[in-house]
Residue frames as a rotation matrix with the C-alpha (Angstrom) as fourth column:
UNK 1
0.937 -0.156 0.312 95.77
0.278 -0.204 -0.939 102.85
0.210 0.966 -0.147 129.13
UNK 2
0.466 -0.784 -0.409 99.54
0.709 0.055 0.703 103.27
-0.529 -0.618 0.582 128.89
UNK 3
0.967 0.210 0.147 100.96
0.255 -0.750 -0.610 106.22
-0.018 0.627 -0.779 127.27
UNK 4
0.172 -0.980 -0.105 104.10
0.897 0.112 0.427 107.64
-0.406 -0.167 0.898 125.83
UNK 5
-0.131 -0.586 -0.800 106.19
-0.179 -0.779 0.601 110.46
-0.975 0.222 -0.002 124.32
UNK 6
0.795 0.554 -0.246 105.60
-0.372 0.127 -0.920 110.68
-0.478 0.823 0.307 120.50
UNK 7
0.359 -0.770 0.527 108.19
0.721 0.587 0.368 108.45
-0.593 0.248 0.766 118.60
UNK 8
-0.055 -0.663 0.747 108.75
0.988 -0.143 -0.054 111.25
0.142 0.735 0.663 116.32
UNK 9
-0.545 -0.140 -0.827 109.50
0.403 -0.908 -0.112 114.85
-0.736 -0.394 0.551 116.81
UNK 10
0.647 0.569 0.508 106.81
0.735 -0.286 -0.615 116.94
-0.204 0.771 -0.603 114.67
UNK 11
0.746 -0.384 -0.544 109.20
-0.155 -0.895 0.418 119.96
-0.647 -0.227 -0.727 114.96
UNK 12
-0.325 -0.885 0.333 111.91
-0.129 0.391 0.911 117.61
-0.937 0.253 -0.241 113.20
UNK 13
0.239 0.773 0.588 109.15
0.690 0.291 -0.663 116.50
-0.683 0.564 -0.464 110.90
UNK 14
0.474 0.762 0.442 109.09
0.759 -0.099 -0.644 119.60
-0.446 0.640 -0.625 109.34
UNK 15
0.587 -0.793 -0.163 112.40
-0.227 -0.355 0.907 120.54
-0.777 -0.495 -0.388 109.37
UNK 16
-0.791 -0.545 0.277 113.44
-0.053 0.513 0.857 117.46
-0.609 0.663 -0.435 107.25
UNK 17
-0.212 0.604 0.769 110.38
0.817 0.541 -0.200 117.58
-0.536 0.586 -0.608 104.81
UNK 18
-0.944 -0.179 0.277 110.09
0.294 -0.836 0.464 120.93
0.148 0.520 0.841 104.45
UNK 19
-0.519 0.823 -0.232 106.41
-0.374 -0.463 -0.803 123.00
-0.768 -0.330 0.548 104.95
UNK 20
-0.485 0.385 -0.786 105.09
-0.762 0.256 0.595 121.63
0.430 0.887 0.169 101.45
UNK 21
-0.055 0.319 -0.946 105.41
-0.121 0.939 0.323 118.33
0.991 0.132 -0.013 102.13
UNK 22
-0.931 0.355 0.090 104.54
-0.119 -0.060 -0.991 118.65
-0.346 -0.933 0.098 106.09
UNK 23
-0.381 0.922 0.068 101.13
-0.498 -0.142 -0.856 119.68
-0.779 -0.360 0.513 105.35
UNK 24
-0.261 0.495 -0.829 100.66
-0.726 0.465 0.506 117.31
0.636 0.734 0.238 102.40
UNK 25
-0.673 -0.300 -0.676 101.74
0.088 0.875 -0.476 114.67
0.735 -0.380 -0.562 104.87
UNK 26
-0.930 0.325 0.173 99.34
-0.248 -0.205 -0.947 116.39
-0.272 -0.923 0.271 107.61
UNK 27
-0.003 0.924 -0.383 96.37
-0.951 -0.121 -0.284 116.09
-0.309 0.364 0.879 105.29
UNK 28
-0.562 0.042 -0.826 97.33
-0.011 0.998 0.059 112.23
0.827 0.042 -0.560 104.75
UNK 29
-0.980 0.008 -0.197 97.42
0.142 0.720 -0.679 111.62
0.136 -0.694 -0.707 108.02
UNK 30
-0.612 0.790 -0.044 94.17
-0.519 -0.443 -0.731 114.06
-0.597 -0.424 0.681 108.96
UNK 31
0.106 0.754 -0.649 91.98
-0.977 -0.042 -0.209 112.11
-0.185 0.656 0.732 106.04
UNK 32
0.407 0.139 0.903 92.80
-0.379 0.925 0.028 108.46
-0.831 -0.353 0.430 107.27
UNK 33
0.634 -0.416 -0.652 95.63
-0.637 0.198 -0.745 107.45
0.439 0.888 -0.139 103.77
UNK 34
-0.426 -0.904 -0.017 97.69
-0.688 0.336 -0.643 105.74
0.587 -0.262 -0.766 106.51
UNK 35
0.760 0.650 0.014 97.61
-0.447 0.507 0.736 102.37
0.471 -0.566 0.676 107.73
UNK 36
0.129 -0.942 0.309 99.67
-0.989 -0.144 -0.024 101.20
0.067 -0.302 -0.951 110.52
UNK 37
0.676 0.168 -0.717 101.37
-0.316 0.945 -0.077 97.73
0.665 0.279 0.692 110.48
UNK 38
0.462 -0.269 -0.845 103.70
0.623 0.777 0.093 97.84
0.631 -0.569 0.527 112.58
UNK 39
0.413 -0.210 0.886 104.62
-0.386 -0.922 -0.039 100.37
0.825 -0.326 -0.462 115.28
UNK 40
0.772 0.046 -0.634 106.90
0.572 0.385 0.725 99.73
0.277 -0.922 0.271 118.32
UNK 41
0.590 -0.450 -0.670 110.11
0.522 -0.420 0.742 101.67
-0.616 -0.788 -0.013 120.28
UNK 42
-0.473 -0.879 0.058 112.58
0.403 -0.158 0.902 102.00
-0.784 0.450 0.428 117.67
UNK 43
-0.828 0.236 -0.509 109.79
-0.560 -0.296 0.774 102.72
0.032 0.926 0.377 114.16
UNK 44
0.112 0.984 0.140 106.92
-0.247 0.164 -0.955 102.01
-0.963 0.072 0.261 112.32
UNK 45
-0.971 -0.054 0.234 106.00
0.229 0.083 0.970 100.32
-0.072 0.995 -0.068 108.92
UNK 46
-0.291 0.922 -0.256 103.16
-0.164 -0.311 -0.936 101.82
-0.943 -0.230 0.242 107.21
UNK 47
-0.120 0.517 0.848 100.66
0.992 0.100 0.079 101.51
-0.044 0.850 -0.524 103.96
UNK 48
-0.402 0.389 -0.829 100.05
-0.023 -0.909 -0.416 104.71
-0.916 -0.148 0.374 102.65
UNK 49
-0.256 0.657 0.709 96.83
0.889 0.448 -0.094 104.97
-0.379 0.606 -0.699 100.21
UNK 50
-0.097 0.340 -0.935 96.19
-0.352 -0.891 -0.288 108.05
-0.931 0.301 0.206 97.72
UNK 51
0.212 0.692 -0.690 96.66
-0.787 -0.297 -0.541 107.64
-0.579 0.658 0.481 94.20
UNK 52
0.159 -0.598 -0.785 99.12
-0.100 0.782 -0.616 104.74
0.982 0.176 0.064 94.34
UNK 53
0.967 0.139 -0.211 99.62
0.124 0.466 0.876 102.44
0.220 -0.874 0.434 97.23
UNK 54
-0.059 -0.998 0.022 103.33
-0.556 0.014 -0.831 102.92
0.829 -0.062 -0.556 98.86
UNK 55
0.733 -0.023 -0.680 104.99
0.662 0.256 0.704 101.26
0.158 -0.966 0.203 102.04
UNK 56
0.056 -0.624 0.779 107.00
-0.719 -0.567 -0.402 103.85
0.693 -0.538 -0.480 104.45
UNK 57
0.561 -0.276 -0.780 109.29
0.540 0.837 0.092 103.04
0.628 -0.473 0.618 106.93
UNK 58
0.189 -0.573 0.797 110.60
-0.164 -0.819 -0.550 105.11
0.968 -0.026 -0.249 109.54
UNK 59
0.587 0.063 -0.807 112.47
0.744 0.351 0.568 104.96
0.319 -0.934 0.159 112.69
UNK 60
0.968 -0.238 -0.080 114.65
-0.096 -0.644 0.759 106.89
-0.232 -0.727 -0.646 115.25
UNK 61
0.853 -0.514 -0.088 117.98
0.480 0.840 -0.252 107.06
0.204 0.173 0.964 114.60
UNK 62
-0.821 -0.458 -0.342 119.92
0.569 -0.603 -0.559 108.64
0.050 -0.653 0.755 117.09
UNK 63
-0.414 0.552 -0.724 118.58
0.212 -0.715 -0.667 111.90
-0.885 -0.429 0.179 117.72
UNK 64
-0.817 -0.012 -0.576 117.38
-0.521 -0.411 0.748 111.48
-0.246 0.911 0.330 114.03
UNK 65
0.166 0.394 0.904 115.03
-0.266 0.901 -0.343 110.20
-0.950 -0.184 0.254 112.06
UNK 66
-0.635 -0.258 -0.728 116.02
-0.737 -0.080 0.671 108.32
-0.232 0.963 -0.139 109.10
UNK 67
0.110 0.843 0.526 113.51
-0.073 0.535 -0.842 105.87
-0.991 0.054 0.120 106.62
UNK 68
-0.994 -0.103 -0.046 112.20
-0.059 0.129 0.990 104.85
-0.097 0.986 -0.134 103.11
UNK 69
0.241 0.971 0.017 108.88
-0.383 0.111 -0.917 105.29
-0.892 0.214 0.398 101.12
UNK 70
-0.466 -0.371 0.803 108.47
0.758 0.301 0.579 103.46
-0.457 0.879 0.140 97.70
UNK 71
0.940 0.309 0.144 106.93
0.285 -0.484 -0.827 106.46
-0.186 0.819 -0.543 95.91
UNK 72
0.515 -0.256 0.818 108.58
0.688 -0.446 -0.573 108.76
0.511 0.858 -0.053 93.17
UNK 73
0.696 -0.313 0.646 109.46
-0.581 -0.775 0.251 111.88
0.422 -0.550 -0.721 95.73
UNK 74
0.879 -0.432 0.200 110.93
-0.085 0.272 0.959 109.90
-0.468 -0.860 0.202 98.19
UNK 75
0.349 -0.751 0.561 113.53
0.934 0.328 -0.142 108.78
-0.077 0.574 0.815 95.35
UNK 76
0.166 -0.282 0.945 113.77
0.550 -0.769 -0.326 112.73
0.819 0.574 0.027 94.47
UNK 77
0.249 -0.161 0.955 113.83
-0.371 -0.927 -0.060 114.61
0.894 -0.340 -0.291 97.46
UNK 78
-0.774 -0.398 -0.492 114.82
0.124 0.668 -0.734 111.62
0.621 -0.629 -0.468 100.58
UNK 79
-0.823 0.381 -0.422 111.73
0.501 0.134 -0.855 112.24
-0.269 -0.915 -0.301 102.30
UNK 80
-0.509 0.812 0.285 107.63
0.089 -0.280 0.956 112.92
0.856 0.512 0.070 101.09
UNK 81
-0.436 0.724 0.533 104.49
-0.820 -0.565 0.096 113.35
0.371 -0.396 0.840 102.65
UNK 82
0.561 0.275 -0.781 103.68
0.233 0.852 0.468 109.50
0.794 -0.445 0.414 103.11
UNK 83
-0.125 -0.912 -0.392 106.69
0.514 0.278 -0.812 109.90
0.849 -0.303 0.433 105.22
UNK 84
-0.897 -0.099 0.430 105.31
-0.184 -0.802 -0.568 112.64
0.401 -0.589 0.701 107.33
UNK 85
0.283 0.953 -0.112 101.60
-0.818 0.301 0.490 111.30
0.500 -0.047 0.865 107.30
UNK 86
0.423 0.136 -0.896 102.85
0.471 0.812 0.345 107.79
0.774 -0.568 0.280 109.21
UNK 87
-0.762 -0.494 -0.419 105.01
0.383 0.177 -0.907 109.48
0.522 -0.851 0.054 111.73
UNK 88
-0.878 0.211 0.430 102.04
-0.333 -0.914 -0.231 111.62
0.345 -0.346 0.873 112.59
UNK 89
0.337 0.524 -0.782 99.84
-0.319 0.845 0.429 108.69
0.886 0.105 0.452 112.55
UNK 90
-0.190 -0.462 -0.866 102.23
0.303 0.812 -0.499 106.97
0.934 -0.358 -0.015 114.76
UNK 91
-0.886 -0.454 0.092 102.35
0.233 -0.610 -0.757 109.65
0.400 -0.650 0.647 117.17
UNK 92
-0.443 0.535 0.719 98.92
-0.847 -0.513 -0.141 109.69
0.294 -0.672 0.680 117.75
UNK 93
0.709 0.414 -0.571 98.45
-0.280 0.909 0.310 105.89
0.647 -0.060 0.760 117.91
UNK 94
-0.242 -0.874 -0.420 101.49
0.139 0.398 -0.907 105.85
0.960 -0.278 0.025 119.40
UNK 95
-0.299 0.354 0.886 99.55
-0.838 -0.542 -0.065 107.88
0.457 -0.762 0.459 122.89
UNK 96
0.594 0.786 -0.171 97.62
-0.792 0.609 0.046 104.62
0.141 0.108 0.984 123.18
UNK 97
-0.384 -0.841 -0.381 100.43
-0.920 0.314 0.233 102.18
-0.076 0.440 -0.895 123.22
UNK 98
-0.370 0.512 0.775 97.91
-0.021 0.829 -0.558 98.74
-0.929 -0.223 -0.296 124.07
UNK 99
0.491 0.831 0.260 96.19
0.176 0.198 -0.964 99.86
-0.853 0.519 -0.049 120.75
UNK 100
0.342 -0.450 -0.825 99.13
-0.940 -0.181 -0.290 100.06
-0.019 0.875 -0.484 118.09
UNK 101
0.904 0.369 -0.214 99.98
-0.418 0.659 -0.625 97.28
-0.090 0.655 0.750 115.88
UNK 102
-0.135 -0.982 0.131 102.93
-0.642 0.188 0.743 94.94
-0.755 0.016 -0.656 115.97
UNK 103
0.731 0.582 -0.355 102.17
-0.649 0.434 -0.625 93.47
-0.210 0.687 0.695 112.78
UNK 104
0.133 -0.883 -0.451 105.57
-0.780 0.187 -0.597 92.06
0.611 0.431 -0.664 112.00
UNK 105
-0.771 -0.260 0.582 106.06
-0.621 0.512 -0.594 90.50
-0.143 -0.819 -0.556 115.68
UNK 106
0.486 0.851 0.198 102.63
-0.698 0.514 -0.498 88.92
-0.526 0.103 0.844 114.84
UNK 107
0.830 0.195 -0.522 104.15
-0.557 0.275 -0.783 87.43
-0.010 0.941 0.337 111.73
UNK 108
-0.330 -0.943 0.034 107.27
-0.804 0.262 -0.533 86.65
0.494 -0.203 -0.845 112.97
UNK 109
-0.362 0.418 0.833 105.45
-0.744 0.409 -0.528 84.41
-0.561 -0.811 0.163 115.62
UNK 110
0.624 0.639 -0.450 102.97
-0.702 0.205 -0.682 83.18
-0.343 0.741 0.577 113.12
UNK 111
0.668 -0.366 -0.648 105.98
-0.469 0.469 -0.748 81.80
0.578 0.804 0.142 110.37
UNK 112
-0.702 -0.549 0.454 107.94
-0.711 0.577 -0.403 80.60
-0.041 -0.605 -0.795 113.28
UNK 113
-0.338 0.381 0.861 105.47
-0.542 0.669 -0.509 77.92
-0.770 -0.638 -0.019 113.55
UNK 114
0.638 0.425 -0.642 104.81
-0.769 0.307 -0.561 76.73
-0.041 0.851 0.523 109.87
UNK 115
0.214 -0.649 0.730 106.98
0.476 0.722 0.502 73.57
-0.853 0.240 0.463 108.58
UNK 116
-0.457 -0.804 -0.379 109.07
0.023 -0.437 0.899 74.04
-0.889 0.402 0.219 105.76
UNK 117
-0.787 0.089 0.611 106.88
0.612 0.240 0.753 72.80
-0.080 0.967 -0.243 103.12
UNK 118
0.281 0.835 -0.473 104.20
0.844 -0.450 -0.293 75.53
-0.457 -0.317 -0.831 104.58
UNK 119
0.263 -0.392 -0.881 106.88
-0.284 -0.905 0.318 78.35
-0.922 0.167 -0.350 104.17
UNK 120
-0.681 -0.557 0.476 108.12
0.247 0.437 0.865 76.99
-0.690 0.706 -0.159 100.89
UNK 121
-0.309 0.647 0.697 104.20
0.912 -0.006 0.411 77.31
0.270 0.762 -0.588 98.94
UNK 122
0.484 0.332 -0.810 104.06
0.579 -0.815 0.012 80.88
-0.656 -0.475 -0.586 101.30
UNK 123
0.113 -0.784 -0.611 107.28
0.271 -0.567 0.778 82.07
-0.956 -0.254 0.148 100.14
UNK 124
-0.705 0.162 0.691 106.52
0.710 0.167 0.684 80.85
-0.005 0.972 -0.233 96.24
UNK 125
0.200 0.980 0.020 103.27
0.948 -0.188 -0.255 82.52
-0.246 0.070 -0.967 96.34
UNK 126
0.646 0.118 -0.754 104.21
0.290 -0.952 0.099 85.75
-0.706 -0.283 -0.649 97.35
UNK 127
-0.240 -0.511 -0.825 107.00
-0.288 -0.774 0.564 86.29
-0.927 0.373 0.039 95.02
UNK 128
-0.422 0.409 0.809 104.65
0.905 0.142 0.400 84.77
0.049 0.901 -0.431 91.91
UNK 129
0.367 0.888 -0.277 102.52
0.919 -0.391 -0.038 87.51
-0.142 -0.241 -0.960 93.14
UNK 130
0.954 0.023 -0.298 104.46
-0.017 -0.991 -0.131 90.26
-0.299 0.131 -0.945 93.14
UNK 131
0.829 -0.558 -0.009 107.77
0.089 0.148 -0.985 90.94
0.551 0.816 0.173 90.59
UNK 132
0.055 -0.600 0.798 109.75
-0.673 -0.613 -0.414 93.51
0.738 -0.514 -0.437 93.15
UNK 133
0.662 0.502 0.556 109.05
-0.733 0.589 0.341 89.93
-0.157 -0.633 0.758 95.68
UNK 134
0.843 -0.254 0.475 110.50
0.464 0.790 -0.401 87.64
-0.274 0.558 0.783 93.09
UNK 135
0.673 -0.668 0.317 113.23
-0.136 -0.534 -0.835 90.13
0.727 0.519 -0.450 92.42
UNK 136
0.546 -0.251 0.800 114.09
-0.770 -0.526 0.361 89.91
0.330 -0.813 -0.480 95.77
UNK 137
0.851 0.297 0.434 114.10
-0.387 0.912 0.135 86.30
-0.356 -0.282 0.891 96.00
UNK 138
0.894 -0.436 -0.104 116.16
-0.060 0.112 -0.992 86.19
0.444 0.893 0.074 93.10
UNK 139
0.337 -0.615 0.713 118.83
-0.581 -0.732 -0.357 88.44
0.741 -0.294 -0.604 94.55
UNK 140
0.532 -0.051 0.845 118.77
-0.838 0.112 0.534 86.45
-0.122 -0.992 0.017 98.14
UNK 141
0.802 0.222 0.555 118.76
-0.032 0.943 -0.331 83.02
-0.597 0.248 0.763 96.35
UNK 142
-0.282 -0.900 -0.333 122.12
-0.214 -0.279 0.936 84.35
-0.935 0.335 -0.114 93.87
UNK 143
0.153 0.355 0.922 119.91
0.914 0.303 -0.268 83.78
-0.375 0.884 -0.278 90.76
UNK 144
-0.957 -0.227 0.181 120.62
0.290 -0.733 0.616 86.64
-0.007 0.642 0.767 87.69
UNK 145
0.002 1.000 0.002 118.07
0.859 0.000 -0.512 89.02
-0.512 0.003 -0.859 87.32
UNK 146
-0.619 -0.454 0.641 118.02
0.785 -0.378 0.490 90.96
0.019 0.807 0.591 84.26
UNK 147
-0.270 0.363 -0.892 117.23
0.752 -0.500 -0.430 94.52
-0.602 -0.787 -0.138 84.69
UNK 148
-0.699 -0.160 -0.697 117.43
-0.259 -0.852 0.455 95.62
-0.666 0.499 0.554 81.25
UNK 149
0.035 0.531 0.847 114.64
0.871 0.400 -0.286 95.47
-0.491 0.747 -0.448 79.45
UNK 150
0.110 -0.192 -0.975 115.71
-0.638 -0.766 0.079 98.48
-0.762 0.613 -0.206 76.99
């Protein structure tokens, strides 16, 4: 087994989140709301499951650590309890390093090897499937996408 230093400082942790949302984020992690997808040197993407599904993201950055969750808080206060629940996650999956997840590098690998007309009905799918996908697509692709729907 190979082992490391925790990717994130808990001490920082709870610095930038504040005690509230520390120990919300400790009870994530302690009651299994986080799944990792992708953890290596630099950060980590996670799922985080409660009453709505989010993704967090969070990495070193310098002696910092800086990220994004899609929930509501994160938008209001720059940093929630998902946010604290993966790094604490990470950190203890992170002990382990043989057993944490490069999802991404998987995938990266993976779509490196499709043909175009593979990635083409992938790439369709996914953003039929999801709006904030197809928004994206939009955006990349210079197509208008109308945000007002007032």
């Amino acid at each position: 087994m190979t082992t490391r230093r925790d990717l994130f400082d808990p001490d920082q942790l709870l610095q930038i989140a504040g005690e509230k949302a520390f120990k919300r984020g400790q009870g994530y992690a302690d009651h299994g709301h986080i799944a990792l997808l992708s953890v290596n040197d630099d950060g980590v993407i996670a799922a985080a499951f409660g009453t709505d599904d989010y993704t967090v993201w969070l990495k070193r950055s310098g002696a910092g650590i800086s990220g994004h969750c899609s929930c509501p808080a994160y938008e209001d206060a720059g940093v929630c309890k998902h946010m604290v629940a993966t790094a604490l996650v990470a950190n203890e999956a992170g002990r382990d390093v043989d057993a944490t997840p490069d999802r991404v590098g998987e995938i990266a690998g993976r779509v490196a090897g499709l043909d175009r007309n593979q990635l083409e009905m992938l790439l369709l799918e996914m953003a039929t499937a999801d709006w904030r996908a197809l928004r994206s697509l939009c955006f990349a692709l210079g197509l208008d996408w109308d945000d007002d729907f007032d």
